[in-house]
N, C-alpha and C positions, 0 to 999 in steps of 0.2 A: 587464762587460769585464774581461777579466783584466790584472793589471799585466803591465806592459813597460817593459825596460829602455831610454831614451830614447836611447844610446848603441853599441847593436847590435838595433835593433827589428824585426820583418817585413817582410819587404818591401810587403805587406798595407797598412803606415800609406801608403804613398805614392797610395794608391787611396781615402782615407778623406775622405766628404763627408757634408754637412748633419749628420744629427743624432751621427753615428758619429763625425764629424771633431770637433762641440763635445763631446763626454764626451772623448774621447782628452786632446785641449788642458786642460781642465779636470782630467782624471786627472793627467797632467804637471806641470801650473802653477799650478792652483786655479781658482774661479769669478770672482773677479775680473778676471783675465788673459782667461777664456774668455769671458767679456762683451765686454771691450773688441778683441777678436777680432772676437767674432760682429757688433758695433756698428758696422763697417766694412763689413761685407756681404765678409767672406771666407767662404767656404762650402766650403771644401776646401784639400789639404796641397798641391796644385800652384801657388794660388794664394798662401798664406801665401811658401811659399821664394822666388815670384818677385817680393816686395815689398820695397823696398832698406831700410825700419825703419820697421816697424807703430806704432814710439812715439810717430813725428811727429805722429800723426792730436791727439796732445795738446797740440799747438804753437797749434790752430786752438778761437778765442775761440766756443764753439757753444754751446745749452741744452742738448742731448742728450747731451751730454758733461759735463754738471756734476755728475753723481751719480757716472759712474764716476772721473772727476778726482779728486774729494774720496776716494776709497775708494783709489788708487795713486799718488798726489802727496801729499806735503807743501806745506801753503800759507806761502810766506814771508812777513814782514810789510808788503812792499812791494806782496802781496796778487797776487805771481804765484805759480808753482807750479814744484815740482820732483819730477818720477819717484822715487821710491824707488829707492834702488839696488839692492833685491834682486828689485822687478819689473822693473828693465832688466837685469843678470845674468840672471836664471831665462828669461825671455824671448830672451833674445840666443843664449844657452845650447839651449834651444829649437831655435827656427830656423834654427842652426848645425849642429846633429845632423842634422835633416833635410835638408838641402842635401848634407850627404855619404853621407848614404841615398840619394839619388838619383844620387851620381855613381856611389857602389859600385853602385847596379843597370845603370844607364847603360852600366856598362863590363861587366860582366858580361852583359847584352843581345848585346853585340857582338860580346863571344866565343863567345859561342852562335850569332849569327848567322854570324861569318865559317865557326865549326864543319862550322855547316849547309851555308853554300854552298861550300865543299871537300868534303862530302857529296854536295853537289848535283851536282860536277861530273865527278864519279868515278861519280856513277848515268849522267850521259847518255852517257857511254863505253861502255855496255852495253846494248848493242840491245834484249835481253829485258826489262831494266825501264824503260828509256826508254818503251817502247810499254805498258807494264801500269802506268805511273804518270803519265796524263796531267794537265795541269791539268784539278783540279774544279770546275766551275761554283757556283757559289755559288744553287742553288736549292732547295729540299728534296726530297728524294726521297718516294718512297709506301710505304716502310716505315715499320714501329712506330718503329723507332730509326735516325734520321735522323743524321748526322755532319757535323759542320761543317767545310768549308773554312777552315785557318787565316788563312793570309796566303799569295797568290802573288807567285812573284819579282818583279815589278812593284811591288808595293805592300809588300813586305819592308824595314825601314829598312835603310840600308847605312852611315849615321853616327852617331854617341851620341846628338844629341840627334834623330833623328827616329826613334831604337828605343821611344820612352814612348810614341808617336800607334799604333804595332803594336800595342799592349795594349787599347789601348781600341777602336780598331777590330774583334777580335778579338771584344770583351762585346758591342758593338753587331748583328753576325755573329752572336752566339750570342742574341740576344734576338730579331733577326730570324726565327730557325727553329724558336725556342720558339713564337712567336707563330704562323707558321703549320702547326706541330703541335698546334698547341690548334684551329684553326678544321679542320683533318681529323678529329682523332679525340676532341675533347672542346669542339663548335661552341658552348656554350652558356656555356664559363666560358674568360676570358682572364685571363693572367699577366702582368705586368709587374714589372719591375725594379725594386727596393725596395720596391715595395709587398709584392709575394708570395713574392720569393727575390731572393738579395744576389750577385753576381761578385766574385771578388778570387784577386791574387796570392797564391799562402801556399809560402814553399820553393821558389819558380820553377816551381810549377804552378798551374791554373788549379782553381779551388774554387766549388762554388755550393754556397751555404745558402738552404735551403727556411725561410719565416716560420716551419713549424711547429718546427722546431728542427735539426732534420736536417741534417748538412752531409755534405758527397761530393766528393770529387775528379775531376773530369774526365781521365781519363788523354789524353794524348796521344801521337798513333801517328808516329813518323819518314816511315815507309816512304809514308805518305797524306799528310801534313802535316793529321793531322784531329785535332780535340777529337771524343772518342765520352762523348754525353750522353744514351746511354741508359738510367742508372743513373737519372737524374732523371726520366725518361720513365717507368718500371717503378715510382717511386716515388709519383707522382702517381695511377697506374692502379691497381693492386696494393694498396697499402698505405694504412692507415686515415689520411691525412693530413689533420690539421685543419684546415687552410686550404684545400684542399679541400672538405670538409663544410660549414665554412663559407660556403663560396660557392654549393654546391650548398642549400644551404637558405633560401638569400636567394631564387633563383632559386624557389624551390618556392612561397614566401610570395608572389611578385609575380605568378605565375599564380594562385593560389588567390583574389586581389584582382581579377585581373582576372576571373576566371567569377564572383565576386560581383558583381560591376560588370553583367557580361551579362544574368547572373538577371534584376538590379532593371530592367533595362530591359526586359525583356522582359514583367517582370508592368506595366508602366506603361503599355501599346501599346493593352490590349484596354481600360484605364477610358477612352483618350482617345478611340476608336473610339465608346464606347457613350455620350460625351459630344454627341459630334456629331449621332448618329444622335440623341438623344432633342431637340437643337437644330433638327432637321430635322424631327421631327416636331411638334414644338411649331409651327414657323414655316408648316407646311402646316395646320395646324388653324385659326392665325390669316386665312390665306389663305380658308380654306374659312365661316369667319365672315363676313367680311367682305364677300364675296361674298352670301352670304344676308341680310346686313343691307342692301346694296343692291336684292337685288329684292325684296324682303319690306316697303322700308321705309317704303311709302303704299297698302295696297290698295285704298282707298274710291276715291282719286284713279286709280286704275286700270280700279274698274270705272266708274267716273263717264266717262272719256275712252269706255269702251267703248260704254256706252247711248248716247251723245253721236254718237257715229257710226254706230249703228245705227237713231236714229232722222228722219233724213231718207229711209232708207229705206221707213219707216212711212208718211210724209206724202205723198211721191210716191204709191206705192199707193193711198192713200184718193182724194187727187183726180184721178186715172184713173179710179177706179171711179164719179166724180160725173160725172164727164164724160161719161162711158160712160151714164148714166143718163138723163142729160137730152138726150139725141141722139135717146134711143129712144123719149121723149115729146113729141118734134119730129114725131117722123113718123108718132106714131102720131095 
């Protein structure tokens, strides 16, 4: 981060969070101050200006405050503590800069806005641009390079303090159409905000930095009330961007894992097929045993039943034939 002077700084600090906002504090104050900052759960410069003194959190008897106490207090012997007075000056000093950073944008806001709307009202006197400057819809279009709807009259602040909520409505507008320019013409990788590119004010214009390092200005058009961001469109397609590639090759890696994934199943299909089958076969053999060991398993007592019944047949015969005998030497 480059130094800044705490007393004429960008307008850019008034937009600075999480990790951007603790290096800035720290760059200013030192790491001590940007601890006892960050220890409070402030995470940005909107939040810090609108807290009536960050030093009171030092009032309050806590553990988690004993390390940085000892490191920006002096302990008295009566074994309470007292701020340093060059960390309540530098601090105060601080927080005071930035509070008139924001009135000076604040009022500046407003003269651009009232600018605009004495622009605005001098266009709809004019039949021919009244009708070739409708309000835009806030949807993206199906070109490459899509433009963003600033702010319509409706949602345009008209007082200082509600010109700061147009800024950020404005990033959240333009993440929105980034987002659905990615799922059109690049379906496989999405962008977000700080993770892959940064917004911010810089000189009262609007600026996106690409992670890869690339920054670009969004120019904006009067006559549309548009941010045209298709410099960042062109740069993401076109050009060898590392964060891009990067993500493009993550992508590449999780398909290559999942057809290895497919493969192995696929060779696993046919062993458990030929598991079965030989289970099957096994279990009909047993079948086919067992069955033979039932009727195979007493032949003697098989044919013994058989003779057994064949031979009262014998005996009737024979004494038919005796009878038959002694009839015929009755008579003769």
């Amino acid at each position: 981060m480059t130094t800044i002077n705490i007393h004429s700084p960008p307008d850019e600090v008034l937009f600075y969070a999480n990790d951007s906002f603790y290096k800035f504090v720290e760059q200013c104050l030192g790491t001590d101050e940007m601890e006892l900052i960050k220890i409070q759960g402030i995470k940005n410069t909107r939040t810090l200006i609108h807290l009536p003194n960050v030093l009171d959190v030092l009032k309050v008897e806590c553990e988690a405050l004993d390390d940085i106490q000892t490191r920006v207090c002096f302990k008295l012997k009566d074994n309470t503590y007292m701020v340093k007075p060059g960390v309540v000056a530098g601090v105060e000093d601080f927080v005071e800069a930035l509070r008139a950073k924001d009135k000076e944008y604040l009022k500046k806001t407003e003269q651009q806005q009232k600018k605009s709307k004495r622009k605005t009202d001098n266009d709809k006197s004019k039949p021919s641009i009244n009708q070739a400057s409708p309000s835009q819809p806030l949807t993206a279009n199906s070109s490459a390079t899509p433009s963003l709807a600033f702010l319509s009259t409706n949602n345009s602040p008209s007082t200082p303090s509600e010109a700061l909520p147009s800024i950020n409505g404005c990033k959240q507008l333009i993440n929105e159409f980034i987002e659905k320019w990615c799922k059109s013409y690049m379906p496989d990788i999405l962008l977000h905000e700080s993770n892959d590119y940064t917004l911010f004010v810089k000189e009262s214009n609007m600026h996106l930095k690409c992670s890869c390092g690339i920054e670009m200005k969004l120019p904006f058009q009067p006559k549309t009330k548009t941010f045209q961001i298709s410099s960042f469109y062109r740069h993401v397609k076109q050009t060898n961007c590392s964060m891009i590639k990067q993500k493009q090759n993550a992508n590449q890696h999780l398909a290559t894992n999942d057809q290895t994934k497919d493969h192995d199943q696929s060779d696993i299909a046919p062993v458990v097929e030929d598991v079965d089958s030989s289970q099957t076969q096994h279990s009909n053999s047993q079948s086919l045993s067992l069955s033979s060991s039932i009727i195979c398993k007493n032949p003697r007592a098989s044919l013994k039943r058989i003779h057994k019944s064949s031979l009262p047949i014998t005996i009737t015969s024979g004494a038919a034939n005796e009878t038959s005998s002694k009839r015929s030497k009755n008579r003769q």
